[in-house]
N, C-alpha and C positions, 0 to 999 in steps of 0.2 A: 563357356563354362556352364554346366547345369546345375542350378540349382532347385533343391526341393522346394515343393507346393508346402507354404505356412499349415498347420492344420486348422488355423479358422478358415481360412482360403480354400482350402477341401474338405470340411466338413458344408460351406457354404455353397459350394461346387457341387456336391452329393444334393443339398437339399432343395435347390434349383432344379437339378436334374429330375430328383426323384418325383418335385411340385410340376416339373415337363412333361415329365411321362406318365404321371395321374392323370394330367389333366388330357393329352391327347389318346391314352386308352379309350377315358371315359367321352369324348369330342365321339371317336372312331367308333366306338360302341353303340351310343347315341344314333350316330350316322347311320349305322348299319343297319340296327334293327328299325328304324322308323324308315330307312329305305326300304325294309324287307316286309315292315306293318304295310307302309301307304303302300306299295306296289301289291302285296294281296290284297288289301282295302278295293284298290282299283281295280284289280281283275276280277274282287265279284261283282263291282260294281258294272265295271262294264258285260259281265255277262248275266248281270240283273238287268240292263239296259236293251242286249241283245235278246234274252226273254219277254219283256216288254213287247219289243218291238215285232215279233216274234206273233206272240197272241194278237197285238195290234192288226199284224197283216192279216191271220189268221180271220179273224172275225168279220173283220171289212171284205175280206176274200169272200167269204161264204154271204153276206151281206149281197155282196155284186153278183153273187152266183143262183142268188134266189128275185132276184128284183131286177126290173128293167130298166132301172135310174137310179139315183141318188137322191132321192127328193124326200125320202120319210128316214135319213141314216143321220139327223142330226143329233138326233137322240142318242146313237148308239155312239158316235163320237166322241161325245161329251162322256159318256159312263167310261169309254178305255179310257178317256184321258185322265179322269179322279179317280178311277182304280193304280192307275201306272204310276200318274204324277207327271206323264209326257203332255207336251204341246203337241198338236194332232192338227195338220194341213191339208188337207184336200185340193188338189187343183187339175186344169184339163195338162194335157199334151202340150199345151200352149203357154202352160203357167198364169192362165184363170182363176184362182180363187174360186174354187165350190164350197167347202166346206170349212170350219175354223173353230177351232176348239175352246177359242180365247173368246169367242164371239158368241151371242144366245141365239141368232138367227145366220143366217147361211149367207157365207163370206159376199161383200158389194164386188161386182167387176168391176172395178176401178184401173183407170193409169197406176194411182201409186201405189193400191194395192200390189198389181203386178210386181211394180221395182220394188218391193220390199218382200220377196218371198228369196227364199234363200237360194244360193245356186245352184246346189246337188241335189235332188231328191233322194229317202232313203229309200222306195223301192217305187215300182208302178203296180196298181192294183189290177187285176185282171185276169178272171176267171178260166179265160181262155186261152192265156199262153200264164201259165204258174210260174213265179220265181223262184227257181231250184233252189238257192243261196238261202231263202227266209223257210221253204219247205221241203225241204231234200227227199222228204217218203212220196212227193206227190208221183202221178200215173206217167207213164214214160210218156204220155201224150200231149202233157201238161195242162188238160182239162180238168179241172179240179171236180170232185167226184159228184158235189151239190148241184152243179150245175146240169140239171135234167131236160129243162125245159117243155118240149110238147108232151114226154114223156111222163108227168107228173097226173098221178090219178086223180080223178075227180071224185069229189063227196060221196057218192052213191057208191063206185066202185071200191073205194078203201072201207068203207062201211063193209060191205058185203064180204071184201075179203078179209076185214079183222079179225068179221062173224068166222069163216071158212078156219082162219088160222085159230081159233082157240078153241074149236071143234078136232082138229086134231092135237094140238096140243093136249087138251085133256084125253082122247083116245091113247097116245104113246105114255102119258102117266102112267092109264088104268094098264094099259097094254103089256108095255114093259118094266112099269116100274120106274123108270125114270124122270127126271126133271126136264119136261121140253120148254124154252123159252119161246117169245114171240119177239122179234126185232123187226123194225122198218128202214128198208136200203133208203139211197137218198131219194128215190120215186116215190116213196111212200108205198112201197110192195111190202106188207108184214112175210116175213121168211122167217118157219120153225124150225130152232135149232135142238141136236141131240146131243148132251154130252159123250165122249167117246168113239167109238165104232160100232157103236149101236145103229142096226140096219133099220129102218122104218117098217111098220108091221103093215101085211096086205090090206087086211083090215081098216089099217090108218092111213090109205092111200089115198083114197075120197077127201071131202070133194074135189073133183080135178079142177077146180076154179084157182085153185091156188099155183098151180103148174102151166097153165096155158095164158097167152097175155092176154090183157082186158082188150076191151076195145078202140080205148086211148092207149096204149102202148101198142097196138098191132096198128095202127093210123101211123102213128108215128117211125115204128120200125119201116114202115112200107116207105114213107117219105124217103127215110136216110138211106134205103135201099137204092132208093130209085139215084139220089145225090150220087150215091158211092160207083154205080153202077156207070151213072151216065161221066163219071171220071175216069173208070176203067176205058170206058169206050175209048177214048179218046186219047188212051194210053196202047191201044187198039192190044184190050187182054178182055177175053168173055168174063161176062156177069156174075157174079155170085150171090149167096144168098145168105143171108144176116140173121143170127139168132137175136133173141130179148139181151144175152149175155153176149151180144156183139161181138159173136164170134163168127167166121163165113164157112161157106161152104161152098165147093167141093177143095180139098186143098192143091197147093200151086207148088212149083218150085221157090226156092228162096228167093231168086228174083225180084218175082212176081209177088210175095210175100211181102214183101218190103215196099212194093209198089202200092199193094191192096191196105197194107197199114196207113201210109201217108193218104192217099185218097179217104179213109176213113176219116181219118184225124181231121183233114180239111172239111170231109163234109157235114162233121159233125159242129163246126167252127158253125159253117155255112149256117143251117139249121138251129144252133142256140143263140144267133145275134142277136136274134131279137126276142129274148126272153132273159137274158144279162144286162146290167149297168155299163154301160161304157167306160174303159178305161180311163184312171186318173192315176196322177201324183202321188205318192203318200210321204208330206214330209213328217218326221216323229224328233223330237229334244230341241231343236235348236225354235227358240221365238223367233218371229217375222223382223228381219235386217240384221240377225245376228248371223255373226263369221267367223269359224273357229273357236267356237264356246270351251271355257276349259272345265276340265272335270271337276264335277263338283259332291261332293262326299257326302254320303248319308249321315242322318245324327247318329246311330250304333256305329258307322264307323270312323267318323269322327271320336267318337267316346275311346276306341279302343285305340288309334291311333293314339292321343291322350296319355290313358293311361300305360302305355310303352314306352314315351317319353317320361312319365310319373317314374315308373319302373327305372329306367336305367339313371334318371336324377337321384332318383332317391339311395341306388346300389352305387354310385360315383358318391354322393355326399357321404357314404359310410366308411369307404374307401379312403375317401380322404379325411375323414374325421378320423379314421385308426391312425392311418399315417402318421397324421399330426399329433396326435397325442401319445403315438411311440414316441417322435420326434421331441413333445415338447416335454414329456416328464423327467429324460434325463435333463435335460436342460435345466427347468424349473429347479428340480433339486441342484446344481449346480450352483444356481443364482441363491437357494435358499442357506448353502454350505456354505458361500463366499460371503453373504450378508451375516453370517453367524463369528465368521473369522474376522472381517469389521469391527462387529462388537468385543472382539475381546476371545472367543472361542476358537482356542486353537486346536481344539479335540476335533472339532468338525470335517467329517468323511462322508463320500455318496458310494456309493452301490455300484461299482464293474461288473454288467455283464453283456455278452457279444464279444465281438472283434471288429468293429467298426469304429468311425470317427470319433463318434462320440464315446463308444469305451474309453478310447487312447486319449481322448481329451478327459473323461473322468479318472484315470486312472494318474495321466501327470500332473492334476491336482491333488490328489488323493499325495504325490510324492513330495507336490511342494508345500502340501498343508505339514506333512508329515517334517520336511526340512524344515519349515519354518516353524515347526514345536521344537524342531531339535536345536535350532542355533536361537532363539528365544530361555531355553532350559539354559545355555552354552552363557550366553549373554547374562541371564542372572549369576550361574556360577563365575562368569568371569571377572564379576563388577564383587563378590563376594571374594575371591580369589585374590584380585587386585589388594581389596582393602586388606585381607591376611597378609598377602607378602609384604605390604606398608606396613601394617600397624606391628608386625613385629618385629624387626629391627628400632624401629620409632620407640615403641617401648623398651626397647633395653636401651636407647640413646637416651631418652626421659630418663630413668628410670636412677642408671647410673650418674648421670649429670646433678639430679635433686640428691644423692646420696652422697656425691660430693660438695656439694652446695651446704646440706645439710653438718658437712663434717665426719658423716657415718664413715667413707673410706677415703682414703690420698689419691689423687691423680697421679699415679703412679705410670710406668712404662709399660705396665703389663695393664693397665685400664684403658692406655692408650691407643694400644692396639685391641683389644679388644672392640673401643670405638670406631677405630677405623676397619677393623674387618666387616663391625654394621654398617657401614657406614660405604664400604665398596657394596657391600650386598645391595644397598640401596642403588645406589649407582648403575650394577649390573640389570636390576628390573626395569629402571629408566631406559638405561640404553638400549634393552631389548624390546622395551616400548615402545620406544623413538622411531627406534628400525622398521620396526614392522606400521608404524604409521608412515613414515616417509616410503615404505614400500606400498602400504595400498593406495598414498595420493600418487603415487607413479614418480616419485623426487630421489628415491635412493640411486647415488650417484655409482655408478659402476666404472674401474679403470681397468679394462679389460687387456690381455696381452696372452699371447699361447702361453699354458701352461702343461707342463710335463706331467702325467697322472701320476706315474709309478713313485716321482723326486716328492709331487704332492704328498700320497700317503705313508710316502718314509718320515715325513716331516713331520705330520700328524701323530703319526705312532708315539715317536721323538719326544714330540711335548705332554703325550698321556702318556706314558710310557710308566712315568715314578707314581701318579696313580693310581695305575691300573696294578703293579707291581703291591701299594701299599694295600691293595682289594684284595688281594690272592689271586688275579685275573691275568692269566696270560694274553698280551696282545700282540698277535704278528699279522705280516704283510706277506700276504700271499703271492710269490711273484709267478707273472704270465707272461711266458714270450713272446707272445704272439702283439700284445699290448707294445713292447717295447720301441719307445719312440715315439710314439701316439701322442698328441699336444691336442689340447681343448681352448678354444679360443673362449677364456673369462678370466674374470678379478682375481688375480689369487687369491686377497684377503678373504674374499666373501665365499668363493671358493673353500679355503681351509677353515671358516666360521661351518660352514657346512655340514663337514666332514670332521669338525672337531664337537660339534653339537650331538651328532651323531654317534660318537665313538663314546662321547660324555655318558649320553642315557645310557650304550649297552652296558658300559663298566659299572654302572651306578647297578643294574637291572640284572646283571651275575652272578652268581652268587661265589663264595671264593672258591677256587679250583678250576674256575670255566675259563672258557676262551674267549676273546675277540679276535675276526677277523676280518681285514681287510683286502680286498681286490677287487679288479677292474677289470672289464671284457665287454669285446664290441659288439654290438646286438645292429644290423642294418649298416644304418646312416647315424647312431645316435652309439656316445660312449658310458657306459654302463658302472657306475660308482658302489661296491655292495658293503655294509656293514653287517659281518653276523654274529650273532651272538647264541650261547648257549643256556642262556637263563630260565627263567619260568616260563615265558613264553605270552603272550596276550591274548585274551580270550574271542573267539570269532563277535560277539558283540559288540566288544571296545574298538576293534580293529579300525569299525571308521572312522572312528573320534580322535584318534592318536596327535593327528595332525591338526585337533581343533583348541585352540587357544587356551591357557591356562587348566588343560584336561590332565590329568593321572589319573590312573587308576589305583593308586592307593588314596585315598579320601583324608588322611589324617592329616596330610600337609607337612609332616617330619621329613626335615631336611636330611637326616639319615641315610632315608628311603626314596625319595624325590628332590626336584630340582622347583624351579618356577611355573614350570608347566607353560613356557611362549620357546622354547627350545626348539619342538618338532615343527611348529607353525613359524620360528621361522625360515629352518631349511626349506619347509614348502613354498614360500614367500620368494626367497631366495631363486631355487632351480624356477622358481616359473616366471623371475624378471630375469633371467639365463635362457630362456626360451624351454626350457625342460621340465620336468617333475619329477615326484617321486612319490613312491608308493611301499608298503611296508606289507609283510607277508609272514606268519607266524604261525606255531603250532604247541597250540599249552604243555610244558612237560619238556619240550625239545629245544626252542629257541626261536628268537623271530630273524629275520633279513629284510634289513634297510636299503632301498635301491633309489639311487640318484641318476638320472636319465637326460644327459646333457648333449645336444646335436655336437660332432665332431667336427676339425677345422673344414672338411669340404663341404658343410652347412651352416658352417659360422660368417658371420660377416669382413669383410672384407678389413685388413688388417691397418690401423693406422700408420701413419709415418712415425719411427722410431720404436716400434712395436707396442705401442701403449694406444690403447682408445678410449674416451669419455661417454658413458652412454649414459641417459637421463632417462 
């Protein structure tokens, strides 16, 4: 069988959920962007890292491409390493220790030195096969371009040709007006350049010192001639001949091209060995015995890292401070409404708005503050009500009693009964008192047996019949065939208390000329009792009240015009320790209908022996 979720139970449901999925947005959020911070943190990092390392090789490249050793590069070591921030390792092919960044003089050979250098190096330094991976623009030869060696002019020749190059340079100024610079290739040859497509003027062709090689460079050319040549031979391809721009002559097929390249390249190996450093190691980041170093984060990206997590902290803490505080304000007011109704305030109401849990739990207090003014208002009027329908009959028992006492009148037969007519009246308020408390402790005894509806309301008619006659009020029994034979498993007494209560008010609430009527008709599973009347009718405000204790709606308490007002409350009483109700339906000006709503024998209980049963 299902049953509904309490609404504390799912307003607490909701507010767990809602505190679940705050918090894991804000988790996921978090997660994401400080994933998406640190992993760019890390990618400029490491491509600050592979810059480093980068110029690192750069420099020590050119370094080994101008020097024959390594013996005056500790200096320069030490400056990439406190410009970079890298640890900077030198060592042979062998994993010797040359150089050490960490160290002011140049690393000891040692045993343990050795075992404590790291296992991978990040590149090998060496001018004469280039590492494509750290300098992708170098020469397809992989000679790196500084490395000149016999070819590097001597003091007196770069003198002379500087003089040569700013002697033209200033001519193509004057000449043509243009900006000529002066630059030195890696030989130390000053070469003037012209911006543009500007042709050099004949004029500015002079001195030819600047066009033909010196002395040292034609020594030299002649050497790598002779290298290249004598590798040709032996390649068995004729000789060629070698420009300054190391270019040959005469040209070959592609072959042979490709032959005449690699002999160059070799011989030019051959010929700068001994004007280069010999190759080393270069290890860069990791210190000596360290393995798998893990990234470590600069302070600016540490900071901004940081503040990402600042950032999405401080948008969840808002997040869920709105939350909560949608969450806790109806609340509070709730708890401030009900602490108000405590003291005594039963005016006290909170503010419905939404369609949410908390609406629907604002709103069915708002209904029960609102019932609990109204049966509080009921309760005084009925403790008021009480004391009327006492204290007056009491007062004319008084009243008449001292006036006999006194000798004023005779106890006569006709003050007798008059006593006793107060004196039943008294009686009738008791026992309807009685009733209706033995009905709410749950003790009013019921002796249940089928009863026949239609035999019911002829009976009823029966006994109001000569009052409703002395009202001017016509009552009849509306009969319905369909009804005919229908039995209702209840008390008959309590039953015809009912239905006699019922019949009582509309005769009373008639005015003379009207009708009462009565009939019965099956609605479902449930037998349908109507009383209607053509009276004034009750107004849509009263209508709920009808049924509540010592209520009229005439105020003045004239028995005339009203009864005791526990009449309607206890047919209610009644049909619903019968299993049934009833409910009252009117329209001002036309008449109301009373409707008694009793389950029929096939939802009645099971019938005792001898047709009679005791229910408590």
């Amino acid at each position: 069988m299902r049953r509904d979720t309490p609404p504390h139970r799912s307003l607490l449901l909701r507010l767990l959920a809602l505190s679940a999925l705050v918090s894991l947005c804000s988790i996921a959020a978090t997660a994401w962007l400080t994933a998406r911070t640190t992993t760019g943190v890390i990618r400029q990092e490491r491509r600050q890292v592979l810059a480093d390392q980068a110029r690192i090789y750069h420099e020590l490249l050119g370094y080994a491409a101008t020097h024959p050793d390594w013996t005056g590069a500790e200096s320069t070591v030490r400056r990439l390493a406190a410009d970079t921030g890298q640890h900077i390792l030198l060592a042979t092919p062998r994993f010797e220790p040359v150089i050490d960044s960490a160290s002011a003089a140049p690393a000891p050979n040692t045993a343990a030195d050795r075992t404590a250098l790291p296992h991978t190096p990040t590149t090998t330094v060496d001018p004469l096969s280039v590492d494509l991976a750290m300098l992708p623009d170098a020469p397809a030869d992989r000679i790196d371009a500084r490395a000149v060696g016999p070819f590097r002019l001597t003091t007196a020749e770069r003198t002379a040709m500087e003089e040569a190059a700013r002697n033209r340079a200033g001519c193509l100024r004057s000449e043509l007006g243009v900006e000529a610079t002066v630059t030195d290739d890696p030989a130390g040859h000053p070469v003037v350049s012209v911006p543009g497509d500007h042709a050099p003027s004949a004029r500015c062709a002079s001195p030819l010192v600047l066009d033909a090689p010196t002395r040292t460079e034609s020594a030299a050319l002649a050497d790598l001639t002779a290298l290249v040549n004598a590798c040709l031979e032996r390649q068995q391809i004729r000789p060629v001949t070698l420009s300054l721009a190391l270019q040959w002559s005469p040209s070959r097929d592609p072959a042979q091209e490709q032959v005449i390249s690699a002999c160059l390249a070799n011989s030019r190996r051959q010929q700068l060995v001994r004007y280069v450093a010999p190759p080393v190691l270069l290890f860069v980041g990791a210190p000596a015995g360290a393995e798998d170093p893990a990234p470590v984060l600069s302070a600016p990206h540490r900071g901004r890292v940081a503040e990402v997590a600042a950032l999405v902290l401080a948008i969840t803490v808002a997040i869920t401070t709105t939350v909560g505080l949608r969450l806790s304000r109806p609340l509070n007011a709730l708890t401030r409404a009900a602490r108000r109704m405590t003291d005594g305030d039963l005016s006290a109401r909170v503010a419905t708005t939404g369609r949410d849990e908390i609406a629907g739990l604002a709103a069915a207090f708002n209904a029960m503050a609102q019932r609990r003014e109204q049966l509080e208002e009921l309760r005084r009027a009925m403790v008021g009500d009480i004391a009327h329908e006492l204290r007056t009959p009491l007062s004319n028992i008084r009243g008449w009693l001292e006036a006999v006492e006194d000798g004023i009148v005779t106890a006569d037969g006709a003050l007798t009964s008059s006593l006793l007519e107060e004196a039943l009246l008294l009686q009738h308020v008791i026992d309807d008192l009685r009733d209706l408390a033995a009905a709410d402790a749950g003790e009013l005894a019921l002796h249940r047996r089928l009863v026949d509806a239609e035999d019911l309301l002829a009976q009823v008619a029966t006994a109001h019949g000569a009052r409703a006659q002395a009202s001017g009020v016509t009552l009849t029994v509306e009969p319905v065939a369909a009804t005919a034979g229908y039995e209702v498993f209840a008390d008959p007494v309590r039953l015809r208390q009912m239905v006699g209560n019922l019949v009582a008010n509309a005769v009373r609430h008639t005015p003379e000329g009207g009708t009462v009527t009565l009939r019965t008709r099956l609605d479902a599973d449930a037998l349908l009792i109507e009383v209607a009347d053509s009276g004034n009718g009750i107004a849509a405000a009263d209508l709920p009240l009808v049924f509540e204790r010592f209520w009229r709606a005439e105020k003045s308490r004239n028995r005339q015009s009203g009864g005791s007002g526990l009449g309607l409350a206890i047919v209610r009483k009644l049909a619903e320790i019968h299993g049934g109700d009833v409910h009252a339906a009117s329209t001002p000006g036309t008449g109301s209908v009373f409707t008694v709503r009793l389950p029929t024998t096939a939802a009645a209980p099971p019938q005792a022996p001898g047709g009679r049963r005791n229910d408590r």
